[in-house]
C-alpha positions in Angstrom: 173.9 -11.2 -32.5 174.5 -10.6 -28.8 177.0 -12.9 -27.1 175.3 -15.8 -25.3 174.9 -15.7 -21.2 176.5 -18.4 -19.5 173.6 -20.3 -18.9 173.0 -20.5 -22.2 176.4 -22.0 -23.4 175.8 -24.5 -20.4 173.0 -25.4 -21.6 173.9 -25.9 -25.5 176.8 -27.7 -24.4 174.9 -29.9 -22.2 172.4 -30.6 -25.6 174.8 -31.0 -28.0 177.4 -33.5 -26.0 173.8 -35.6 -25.6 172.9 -35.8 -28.6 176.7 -36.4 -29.9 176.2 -39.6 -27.3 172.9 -41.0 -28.9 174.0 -40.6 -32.2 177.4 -42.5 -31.5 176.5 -45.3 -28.6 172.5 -45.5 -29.1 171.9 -43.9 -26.2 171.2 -40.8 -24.4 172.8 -40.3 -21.0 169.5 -39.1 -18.7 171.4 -36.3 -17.5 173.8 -34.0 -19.0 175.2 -31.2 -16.7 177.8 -28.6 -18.3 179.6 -26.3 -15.7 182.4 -23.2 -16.2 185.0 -22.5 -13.4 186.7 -19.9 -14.8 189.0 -21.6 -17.7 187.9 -25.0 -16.9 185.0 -27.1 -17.5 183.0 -29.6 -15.8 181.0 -32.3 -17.5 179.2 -34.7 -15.8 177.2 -37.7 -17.7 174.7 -39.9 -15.7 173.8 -43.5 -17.7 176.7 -42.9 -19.8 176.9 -46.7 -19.7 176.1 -48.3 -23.1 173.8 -51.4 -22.9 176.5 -53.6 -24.3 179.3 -52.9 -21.5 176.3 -53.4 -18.6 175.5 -56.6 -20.5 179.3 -57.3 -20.4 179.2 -56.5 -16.4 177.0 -58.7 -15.9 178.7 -61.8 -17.8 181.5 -61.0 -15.2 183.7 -59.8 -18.1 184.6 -57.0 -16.3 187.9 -56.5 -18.5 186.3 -56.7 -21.5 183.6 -53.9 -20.6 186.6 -51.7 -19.6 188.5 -51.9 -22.3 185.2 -51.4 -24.5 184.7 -48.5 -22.7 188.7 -46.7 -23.0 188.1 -47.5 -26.8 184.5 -45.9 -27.0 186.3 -43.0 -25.0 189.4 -42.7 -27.6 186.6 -42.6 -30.3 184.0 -39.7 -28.6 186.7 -37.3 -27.2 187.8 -35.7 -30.3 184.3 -35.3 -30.9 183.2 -33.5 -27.8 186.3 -31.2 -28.1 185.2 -30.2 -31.5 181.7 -29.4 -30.2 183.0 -27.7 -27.1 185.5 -25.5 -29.5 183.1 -24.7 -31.8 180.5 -24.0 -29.2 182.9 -21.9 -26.9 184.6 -20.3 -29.5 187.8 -20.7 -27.7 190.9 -23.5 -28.2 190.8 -26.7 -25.4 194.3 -27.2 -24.3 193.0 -30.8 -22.5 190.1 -33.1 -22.2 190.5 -35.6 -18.9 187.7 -38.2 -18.2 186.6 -41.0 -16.7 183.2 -43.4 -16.9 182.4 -45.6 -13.6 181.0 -48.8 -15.3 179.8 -49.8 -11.7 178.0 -46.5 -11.0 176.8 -45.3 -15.1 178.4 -41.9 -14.7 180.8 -40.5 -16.5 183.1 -36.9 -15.4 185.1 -35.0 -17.9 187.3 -31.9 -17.0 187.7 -29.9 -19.9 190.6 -26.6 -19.8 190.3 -24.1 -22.6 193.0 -21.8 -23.3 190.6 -18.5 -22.4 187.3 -18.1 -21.1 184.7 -17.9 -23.4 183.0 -14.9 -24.6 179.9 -14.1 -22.5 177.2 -11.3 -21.5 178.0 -12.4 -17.9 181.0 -13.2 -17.1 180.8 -12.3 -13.3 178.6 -15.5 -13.3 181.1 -17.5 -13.6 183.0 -18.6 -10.2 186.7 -18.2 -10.2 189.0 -20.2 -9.5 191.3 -18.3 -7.7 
């Protein structure tokens, strides 16, 4: 089989980290966008928010929603650096993110060891 463009690994990516979300917190964020800079890779998540931390918003427990949140986070990373690993082929050397409970999006910068394997690599922007 022919390597994948990357487009295509975006794309899977973007699918898979989705569906890891629904399966996980109930719900799909409505927009999952997957981007390679060189080594590195952008995530970002929009209504990442689970109906149970806006709920907790709401109630003025603004505490309790974040720390809900840093726990959901400690339990989904691993997960989503499994998927990009297996996806990518390639090892992730660190996973950084952060959700906004006031805005519903989430960002994740992810840095593999090596890019990934790709028909078109000169698609990808450089860093440097």
């Amino acid at each position: 089989m022919s390597e994948p463009t990357i487009g295509q690994l975006e794309r899977e990516l973007s699918q898979r980290i989705g569906t890891l979300y629904h399966a996980l917190l109930g719900q799909r964020p409505s927009r999952v966008i997957c981007h390679f800079f060189d080594t590195q890779l952008a995530i970002t998540f929009e209504n990442s928010v689970t109906l149970a931390e806006q709920t907790l918003m709401q109630a003025g427990k603004d505490n309790l929603a974040e720390k809900v949140r840093l726990d959901l986070d400690r339990i989904i990373k691993p997960q989503i650096k499994q998927i990009i690993e297996e996806i990518t082929e390639k090892p992730v050397l660190e996973l950084i993110g952060y959700t906004s409970l006031t805005s519903g999006r989430t960002a994740m910068i992810i840095i593999l060891e090596q890019l990934p394997q790709v028909r078109n690599p000169g698609a990808i922007p450089k860093t440097s």
